[in-house]
C-alpha positions as CSV (number, residue, x, y, z in Angstrom):
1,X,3.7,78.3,-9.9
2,X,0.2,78.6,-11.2
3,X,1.0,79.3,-14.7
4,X,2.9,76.0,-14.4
5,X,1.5,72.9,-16.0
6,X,1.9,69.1,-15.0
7,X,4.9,68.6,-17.0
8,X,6.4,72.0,-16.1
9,X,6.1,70.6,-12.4
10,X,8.2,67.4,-13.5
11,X,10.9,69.5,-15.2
12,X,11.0,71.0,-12.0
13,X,11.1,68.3,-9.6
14,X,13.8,66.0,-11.9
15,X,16.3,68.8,-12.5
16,X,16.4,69.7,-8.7
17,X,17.4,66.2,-7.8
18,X,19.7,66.1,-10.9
19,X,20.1,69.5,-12.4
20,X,22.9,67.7,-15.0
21,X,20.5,65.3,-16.5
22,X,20.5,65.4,-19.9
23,X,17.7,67.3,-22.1
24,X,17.2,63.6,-24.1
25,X,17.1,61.9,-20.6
26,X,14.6,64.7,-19.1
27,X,12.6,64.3,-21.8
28,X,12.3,61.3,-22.0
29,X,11.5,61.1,-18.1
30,X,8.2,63.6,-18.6
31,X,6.9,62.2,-22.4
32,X,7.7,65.2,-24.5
33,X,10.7,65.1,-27.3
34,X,13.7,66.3,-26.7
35,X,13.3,69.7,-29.0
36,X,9.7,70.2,-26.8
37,X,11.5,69.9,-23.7
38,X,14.5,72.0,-24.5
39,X,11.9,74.6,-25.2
40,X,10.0,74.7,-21.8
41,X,13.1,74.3,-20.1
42,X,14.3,78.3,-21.7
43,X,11.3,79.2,-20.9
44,X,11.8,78.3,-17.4
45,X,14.9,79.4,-17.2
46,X,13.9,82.7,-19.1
47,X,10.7,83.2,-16.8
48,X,13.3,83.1,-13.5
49,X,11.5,80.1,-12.2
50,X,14.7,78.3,-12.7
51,X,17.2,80.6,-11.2
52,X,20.2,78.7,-12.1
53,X,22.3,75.5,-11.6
54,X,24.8,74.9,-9.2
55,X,27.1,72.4,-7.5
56,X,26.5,72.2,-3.4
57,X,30.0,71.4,-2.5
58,X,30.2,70.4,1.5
59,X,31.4,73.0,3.5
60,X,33.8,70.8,5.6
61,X,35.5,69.6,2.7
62,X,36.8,73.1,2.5
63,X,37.6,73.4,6.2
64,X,34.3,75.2,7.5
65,X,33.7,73.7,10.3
66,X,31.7,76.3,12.3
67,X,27.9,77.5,11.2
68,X,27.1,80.7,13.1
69,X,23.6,82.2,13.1
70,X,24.1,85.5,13.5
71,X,21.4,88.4,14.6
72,X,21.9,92.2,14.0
73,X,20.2,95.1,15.2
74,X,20.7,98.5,13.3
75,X,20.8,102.1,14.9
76,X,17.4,102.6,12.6
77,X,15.4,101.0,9.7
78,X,15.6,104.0,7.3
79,X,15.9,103.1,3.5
80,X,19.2,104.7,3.4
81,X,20.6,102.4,6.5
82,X,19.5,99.6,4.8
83,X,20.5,100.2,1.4
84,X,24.2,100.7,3.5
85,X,24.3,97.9,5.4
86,X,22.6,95.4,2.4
87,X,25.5,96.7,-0.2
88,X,28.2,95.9,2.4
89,X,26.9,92.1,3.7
90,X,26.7,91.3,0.4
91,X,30.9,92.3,0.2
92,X,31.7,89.9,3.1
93,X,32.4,86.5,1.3
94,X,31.5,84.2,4.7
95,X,28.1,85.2,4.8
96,X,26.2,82.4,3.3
97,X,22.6,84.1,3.9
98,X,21.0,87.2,5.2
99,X,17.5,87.9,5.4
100,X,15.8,91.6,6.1
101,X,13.6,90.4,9.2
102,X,10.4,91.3,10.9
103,X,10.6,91.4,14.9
104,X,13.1,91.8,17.5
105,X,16.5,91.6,15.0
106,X,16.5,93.5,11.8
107,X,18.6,90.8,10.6
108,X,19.6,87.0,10.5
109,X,22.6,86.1,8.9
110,X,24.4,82.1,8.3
111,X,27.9,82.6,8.6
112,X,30.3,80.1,7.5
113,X,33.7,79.9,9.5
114,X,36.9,77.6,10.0
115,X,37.3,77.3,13.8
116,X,36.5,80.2,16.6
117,X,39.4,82.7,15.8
118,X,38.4,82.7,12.4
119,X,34.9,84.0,13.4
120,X,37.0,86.3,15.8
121,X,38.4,87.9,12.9
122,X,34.7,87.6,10.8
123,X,33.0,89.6,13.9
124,X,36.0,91.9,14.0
125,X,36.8,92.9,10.7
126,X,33.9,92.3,9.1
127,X,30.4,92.3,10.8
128,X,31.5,95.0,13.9
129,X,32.5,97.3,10.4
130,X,29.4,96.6,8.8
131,X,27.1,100.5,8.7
132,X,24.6,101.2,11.3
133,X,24.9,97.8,13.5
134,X,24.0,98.7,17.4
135,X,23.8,95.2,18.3
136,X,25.3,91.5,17.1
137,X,23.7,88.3,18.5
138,X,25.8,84.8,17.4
139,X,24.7,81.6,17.7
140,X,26.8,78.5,16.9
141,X,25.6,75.4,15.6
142,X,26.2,72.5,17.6
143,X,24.6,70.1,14.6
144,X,22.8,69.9,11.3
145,X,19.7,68.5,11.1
146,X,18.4,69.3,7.9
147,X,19.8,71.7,4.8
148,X,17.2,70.8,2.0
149,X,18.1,72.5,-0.9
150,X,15.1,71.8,-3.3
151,X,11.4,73.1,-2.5
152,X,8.5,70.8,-2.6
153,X,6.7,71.2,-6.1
Protein backbone atom coordinates (compact mmCIF):
# COMPACT_ATOMS: atom_id res chain seq x y z
CA UNK A 1 0.00 0.00 0.00
CA UNK A 2 2.99 2.30 -0.13
CA UNK A 3 3.05 2.74 -3.77
CA UNK A 4 -0.57 3.91 -3.24
CA UNK A 5 -1.29 7.62 -3.49
CA UNK A 6 -4.18 9.72 -1.72
CA UNK A 7 -6.61 9.19 -4.29
CA UNK A 8 -5.63 5.50 -4.81
CA UNK A 9 -6.62 5.22 -0.97
CA UNK A 10 -10.18 6.84 -1.83
CA UNK A 11 -10.72 4.43 -4.81
CA UNK A 12 -10.14 2.07 -2.31
CA UNK A 13 -12.08 2.96 0.63
CA UNK A 14 -15.42 4.00 -1.76
CA UNK A 15 -15.52 0.84 -3.86
CA UNK A 16 -15.36 -1.45 -0.64
CA UNK A 17 -18.47 0.18 0.80
CA UNK A 18 -19.98 0.20 -2.79
CA UNK A 19 -17.98 -1.89 -5.11
CA UNK A 20 -21.10 -1.07 -7.88
CA UNK A 21 -20.67 2.60 -7.91
CA UNK A 22 -20.37 3.86 -10.99
CA UNK A 23 -16.76 4.95 -12.60
CA UNK A 24 -18.67 8.73 -13.32
CA UNK A 25 -19.96 8.60 -9.62
CA UNK A 26 -16.35 7.35 -8.25
CA UNK A 27 -14.91 9.88 -9.99
CA UNK A 28 -16.57 12.34 -9.25
CA UNK A 29 -16.39 11.36 -5.39
CA UNK A 30 -12.18 11.59 -5.50
CA UNK A 31 -11.77 14.84 -8.17
CA UNK A 32 -10.37 13.10 -11.10
CA UNK A 33 -12.39 12.60 -14.63
CA UNK A 34 -14.07 9.80 -15.30
CA UNK A 35 -11.39 8.48 -18.19
CA UNK A 36 -8.49 9.23 -15.17
CA UNK A 37 -10.30 7.29 -12.86
CA UNK A 38 -11.20 4.34 -15.06
CA UNK A 39 -7.51 4.22 -15.54
CA UNK A 40 -6.22 3.88 -11.89
CA UNK A 41 -8.98 1.65 -11.24
CA UNK A 42 -7.17 -1.20 -14.12
CA UNK A 43 -4.39 -0.54 -12.66
CA UNK A 44 -5.60 -1.53 -9.42
CA UNK A 45 -7.31 -4.16 -10.46
CA UNK A 46 -4.29 -5.20 -12.71
CA UNK A 47 -1.66 -4.69 -9.75
CA UNK A 48 -4.02 -7.44 -7.60
CA UNK A 49 -4.65 -4.69 -5.01
CA UNK A 50 -8.23 -5.06 -5.98
CA UNK A 51 -8.75 -8.76 -6.00
CA UNK A 52 -12.18 -8.64 -7.32
CA UNK A 53 -15.89 -7.79 -6.65
CA UNK A 54 -18.38 -9.73 -5.06
CA UNK A 55 -21.91 -9.87 -3.57
CA UNK A 56 -21.83 -11.02 0.36
CA UNK A 57 -25.14 -12.82 0.29
CA UNK A 58 -26.25 -13.84 4.17
CA UNK A 59 -25.69 -17.12 4.91
CA UNK A 60 -29.01 -17.76 6.67
CA UNK A 61 -30.90 -16.68 3.76
CA UNK A 62 -29.62 -19.86 2.29
CA UNK A 63 -30.33 -22.00 5.30
CA UNK A 64 -26.75 -21.95 7.12
CA UNK A 65 -27.50 -21.68 10.18
CA UNK A 66 -24.44 -23.18 12.00
CA UNK A 67 -20.71 -21.55 11.81
CA UNK A 68 -18.20 -24.15 12.95
CA UNK A 69 -14.54 -23.27 13.74
CA UNK A 70 -12.86 -26.10 13.03
CA UNK A 71 -9.02 -27.04 14.15
CA UNK A 72 -6.97 -29.84 12.40
CA UNK A 73 -3.82 -31.51 13.33
CA UNK A 74 -1.93 -33.44 10.49
CA UNK A 75 0.24 -36.77 11.04
CA UNK A 76 3.24 -34.27 9.89
CA UNK A 77 4.01 -30.87 8.25
CA UNK A 78 5.98 -32.10 5.28
CA UNK A 79 5.47 -30.11 1.89
CA UNK A 80 3.96 -33.10 0.38
CA UNK A 81 1.20 -33.54 3.31
CA UNK A 82 0.43 -30.16 2.92
CA UNK A 83 0.22 -29.79 -0.72
CA UNK A 84 -2.45 -33.06 -0.10
CA UNK A 85 -4.42 -31.83 2.35
CA UNK A 86 -4.47 -27.87 0.81
CA UNK A 87 -5.70 -29.45 -2.79
CA UNK A 88 -8.44 -31.42 -1.13
CA UNK A 89 -9.98 -28.54 1.52
CA UNK A 90 -10.10 -26.49 -1.28
CA UNK A 91 -12.63 -29.51 -2.96
CA UNK A 92 -15.05 -29.33 0.05
CA UNK A 93 -17.61 -26.60 -0.94
CA UNK A 94 -18.64 -25.78 3.07
CA UNK A 95 -15.35 -24.63 3.96
CA UNK A 96 -15.65 -20.95 3.91
CA UNK A 97 -11.83 -20.36 5.11
CA UNK A 98 -8.76 -22.17 5.98
CA UNK A 99 -5.65 -20.85 7.10
CA UNK A 100 -2.07 -22.80 7.35
CA UNK A 101 -1.36 -21.90 11.13
CA UNK A 102 1.49 -21.45 13.45
CA UNK A 103 1.14 -23.25 17.01
CA UNK A 104 -0.75 -26.04 18.54
CA UNK A 105 -3.21 -26.78 15.25
CA UNK A 106 -1.75 -26.87 11.81
CA UNK A 107 -5.08 -25.60 10.73
CA UNK A 108 -8.24 -23.43 11.30
CA UNK A 109 -10.91 -23.80 9.13
CA UNK A 110 -14.83 -21.68 9.10
CA UNK A 111 -17.21 -24.15 8.21
CA UNK A 112 -20.56 -23.22 7.08
CA UNK A 113 -23.48 -25.81 7.86
CA UNK A 114 -27.40 -26.11 7.90
CA UNK A 115 -28.19 -27.67 11.33
CA UNK A 116 -25.97 -30.46 13.37
CA UNK A 117 -26.55 -33.61 11.09
CA UNK A 118 -25.48 -31.71 8.26
CA UNK A 119 -22.01 -31.03 10.00
CA UNK A 120 -22.34 -34.81 10.87
CA UNK A 121 -22.18 -35.62 7.35
CA UNK A 122 -19.39 -32.54 6.69
CA UNK A 123 -17.04 -34.18 9.59
CA UNK A 124 -17.91 -37.57 8.10
CA UNK A 125 -17.58 -37.46 4.61
CA UNK A 126 -15.64 -34.71 4.20
CA UNK A 127 -13.12 -33.46 6.85
CA UNK A 128 -12.48 -37.24 8.56
CA UNK A 129 -11.45 -38.06 4.51
CA UNK A 130 -9.45 -35.18 4.24
CA UNK A 131 -5.19 -36.62 3.77
CA UNK A 132 -2.98 -36.81 6.82
CA UNK A 133 -5.59 -35.39 9.54
CA UNK A 134 -4.67 -37.09 13.17
CA UNK A 135 -6.81 -34.84 15.03
CA UNK A 136 -10.21 -32.56 14.38
CA UNK A 137 -11.17 -29.84 17.00
CA UNK A 138 -14.86 -28.08 16.22
CA UNK A 139 -16.12 -25.30 17.74
CA UNK A 140 -19.67 -23.91 17.12
CA UNK A 141 -20.62 -20.44 17.18
CA UNK A 142 -23.09 -19.55 19.49
CA UNK A 143 -23.20 -15.70 17.98
CA UNK A 144 -21.67 -13.22 15.59
CA UNK A 145 -20.17 -10.30 16.70
CA UNK A 146 -18.42 -8.93 13.99
CA UNK A 147 -17.67 -10.20 10.13
CA UNK A 148 -16.12 -6.98 8.58
CA UNK A 149 -15.50 -7.53 5.23
CA UNK A 150 -13.42 -4.42 4.16
CA UNK A 151 -9.79 -3.56 5.74
CA UNK A 152 -9.11 -0.22 7.10
CA UNK A 153 -7.13 1.92 4.41
Amino acid sequence: MSELDAIDHAILRILQQNGRISNADLAAKVGLSPSACSRRVDILEKSGTIAGYHARIAHKALDYQIMVIVHISLSGQFAKTLAEFEAAVKLCPNVLVCYLMSGEYDYILRVAAKDLQDYERIHRDWLSALPHVVKINSSFSLREIIDRPNVGI
